[in-house]
N, C-alpha and C positions, 0 to 999 in steps of 0.2 A: 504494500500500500504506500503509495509516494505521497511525501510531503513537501512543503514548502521546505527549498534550498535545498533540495537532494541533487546531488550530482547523477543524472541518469547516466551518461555514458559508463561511468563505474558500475551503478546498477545495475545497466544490461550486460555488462562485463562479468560482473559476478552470479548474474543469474543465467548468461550462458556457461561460465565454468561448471557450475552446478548444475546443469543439465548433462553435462559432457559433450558440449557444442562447438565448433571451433566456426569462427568467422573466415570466412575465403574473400580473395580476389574480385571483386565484381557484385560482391551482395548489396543488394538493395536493403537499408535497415527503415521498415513502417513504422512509425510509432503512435499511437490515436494520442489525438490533441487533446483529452482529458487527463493523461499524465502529465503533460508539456503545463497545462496551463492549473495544474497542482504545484509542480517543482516549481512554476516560476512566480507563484504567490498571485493567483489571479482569480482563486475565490473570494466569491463578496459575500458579506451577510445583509443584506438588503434592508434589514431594520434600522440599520446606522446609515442610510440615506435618506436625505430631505428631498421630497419631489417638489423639482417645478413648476411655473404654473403650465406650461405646454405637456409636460407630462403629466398633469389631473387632468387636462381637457383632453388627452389621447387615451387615457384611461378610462373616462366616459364612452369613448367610443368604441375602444376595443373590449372593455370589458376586463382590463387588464390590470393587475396591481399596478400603484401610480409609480411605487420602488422601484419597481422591474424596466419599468418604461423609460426611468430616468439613467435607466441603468445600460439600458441600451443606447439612447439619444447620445449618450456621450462618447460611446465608438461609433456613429454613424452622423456624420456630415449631410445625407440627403434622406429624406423619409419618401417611399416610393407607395408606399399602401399600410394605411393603418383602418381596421375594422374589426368585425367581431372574428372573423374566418383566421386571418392573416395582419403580422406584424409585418413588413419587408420593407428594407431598408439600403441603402448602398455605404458600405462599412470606408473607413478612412484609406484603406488600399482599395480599394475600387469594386472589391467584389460585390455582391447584391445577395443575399440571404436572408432567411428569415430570423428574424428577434438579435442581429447582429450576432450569430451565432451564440449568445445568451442562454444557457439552462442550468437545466439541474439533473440531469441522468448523471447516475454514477457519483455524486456528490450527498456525504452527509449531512441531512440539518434541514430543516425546514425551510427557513428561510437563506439560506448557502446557494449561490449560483456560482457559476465559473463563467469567466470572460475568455476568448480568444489571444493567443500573445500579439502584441502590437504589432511583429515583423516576426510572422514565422518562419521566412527565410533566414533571419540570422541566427535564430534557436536552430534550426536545420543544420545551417553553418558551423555552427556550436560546438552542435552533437555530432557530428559526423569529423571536426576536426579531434575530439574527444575519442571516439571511438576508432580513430585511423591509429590515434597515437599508442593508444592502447594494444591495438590485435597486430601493428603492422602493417593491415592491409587497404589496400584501394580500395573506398566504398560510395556509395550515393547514400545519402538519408532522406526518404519521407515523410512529412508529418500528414495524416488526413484525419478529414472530418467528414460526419454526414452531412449529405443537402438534401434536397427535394430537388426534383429536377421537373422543369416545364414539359406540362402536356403525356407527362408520366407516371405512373403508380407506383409509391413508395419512393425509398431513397436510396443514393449509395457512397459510398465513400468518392471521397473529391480528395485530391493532395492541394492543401493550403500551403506546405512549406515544403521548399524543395532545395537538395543540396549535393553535389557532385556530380549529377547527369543532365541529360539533356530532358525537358520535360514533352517536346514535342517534335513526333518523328513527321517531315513536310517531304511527301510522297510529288509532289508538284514538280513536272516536267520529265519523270519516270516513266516507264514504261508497265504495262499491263500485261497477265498472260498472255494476251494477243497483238501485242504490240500500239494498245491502244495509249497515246498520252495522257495521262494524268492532270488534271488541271486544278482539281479542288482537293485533293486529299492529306487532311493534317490529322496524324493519330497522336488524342491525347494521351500519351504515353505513362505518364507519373499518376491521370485519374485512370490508367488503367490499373496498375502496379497497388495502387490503392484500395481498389476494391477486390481485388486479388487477395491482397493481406486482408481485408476484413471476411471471405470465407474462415480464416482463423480467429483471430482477436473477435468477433463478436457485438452484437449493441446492447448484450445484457448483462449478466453474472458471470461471466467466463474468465473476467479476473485475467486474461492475454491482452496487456497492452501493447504487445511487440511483435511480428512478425519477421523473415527474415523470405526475402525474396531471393533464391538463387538458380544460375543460368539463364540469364537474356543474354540471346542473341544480340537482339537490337538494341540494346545498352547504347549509349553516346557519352564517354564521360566528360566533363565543364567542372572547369573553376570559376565560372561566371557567376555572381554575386544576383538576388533579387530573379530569380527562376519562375519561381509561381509566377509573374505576373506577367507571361508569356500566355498561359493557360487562360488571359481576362481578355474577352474581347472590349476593344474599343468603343462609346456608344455611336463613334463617328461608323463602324460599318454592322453593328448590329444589327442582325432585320428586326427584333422588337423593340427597338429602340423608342418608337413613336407609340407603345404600351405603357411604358415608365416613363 
């Protein structure tokens, strides 16, 4: 059970020793963003918030504690839908999620939420310079989160933070089994890897916040800094751009 200020890269370190694990060459290390935003002290108790007057009057309408709302507003710079159905909002790095990724799964306490880390690319960074140092080896780290995804049922793991690969394989100007060219094809590679690790780690009691992904082929490795937000489209070429 991680707390605030735990060194994970050591934690998975030892808890893969204790497995009798050994890290290789090329593994992708998942980790769900409800231990990242344990260690990094990012649960709130939501009673020791004073809501604002925007957040009492968005709590009328959502139906929503006014705590929770203020709690969110203050990671989100743009409110895209607020009602009884849905909070959705566009979070200070760009992306667009509901309750600014704001809850309480997997969290003790009543009133205990966990926030998102500010720059999960540099927790990515972090942990993946932690864990290199540690095993030796060349590795990528992902951190994901669940979403909802548009005009779909249910959710699935998304990579919010990404660190040593590439997060997006651009198939554009390739060739097809038939030699046809490619024009539009980018595979989200990290929100694949992502939900790949959540067949393991789980969204209930399974107590695996970790998974390790090994053997990709199509691996791409980057010391490029700020990865996830390769994965964000622009509103300048979104087609639902004119919905939000």
């Amino acid at each position: 059970m991680v707390q605030s200020g735990d060194d994970l890269a050591t934690s998975i370190s030892e808890a893969l020793t204790a497995e009798k694990i050994k890290i290789m060459d090329g593994d992708v290390i998942v980790v769900s963003q409800k231990v990242i935003s344990k260690a990094e002290g990012l649960l709130v108790d939501i009673s020791t918030i004073k809501p604002s007057t925007k957040a009492k009057l968005l709590s009328k309408r959502t139906r929503k504690d006014s705590r929770l709302i203020e709690l969110i507003l203050r990671d989100s710079p743009q409110l895209i839908r607020a009602d009884r159905k849905a909070l959705i909002v566009r979070r200070k790095n760009g992306s667009i999620c509901l309750n600014a990724g704001v809850d309480k799964s997997n969290v003790k306490g009543r009133n205990i939420y966990s926030r998102l880390p500010a720059d999960a690319d540099d927790t990515a960074d972090e942990l993946r310079l932690g864990l290199e140092e540690l095993s030796g080896c060349r590795l990528g780290v992902i951190i994901g989160d669940t979403y909802s995804r548009p005009f779909r049922v249910g959710q699935a793991e998304f990579a919010i933070g990404v660190s040593g690969i590439e997060p997006v394989i651009d198939y554009r100007g390739l060739k097809d089994l038939y030699g046809y060219k490619l024009r539009f094809k980018s595979v989200a590679l990290a929100d694949e890897i992502a939900a790949a690790a959540e067949l393991v780690i789980g969204q209930g009691a399974e107590r695996i916040p970790v998974a390790i992904i090994r053997g990709l082929t199509r691996l791409n490795p980057s010391d490029k800094h700020g990865l996830s937000k390769k994965l964000l489209l622009g509103r300048r070429i979104d087609l639902f751009k004119d919905m939000i």
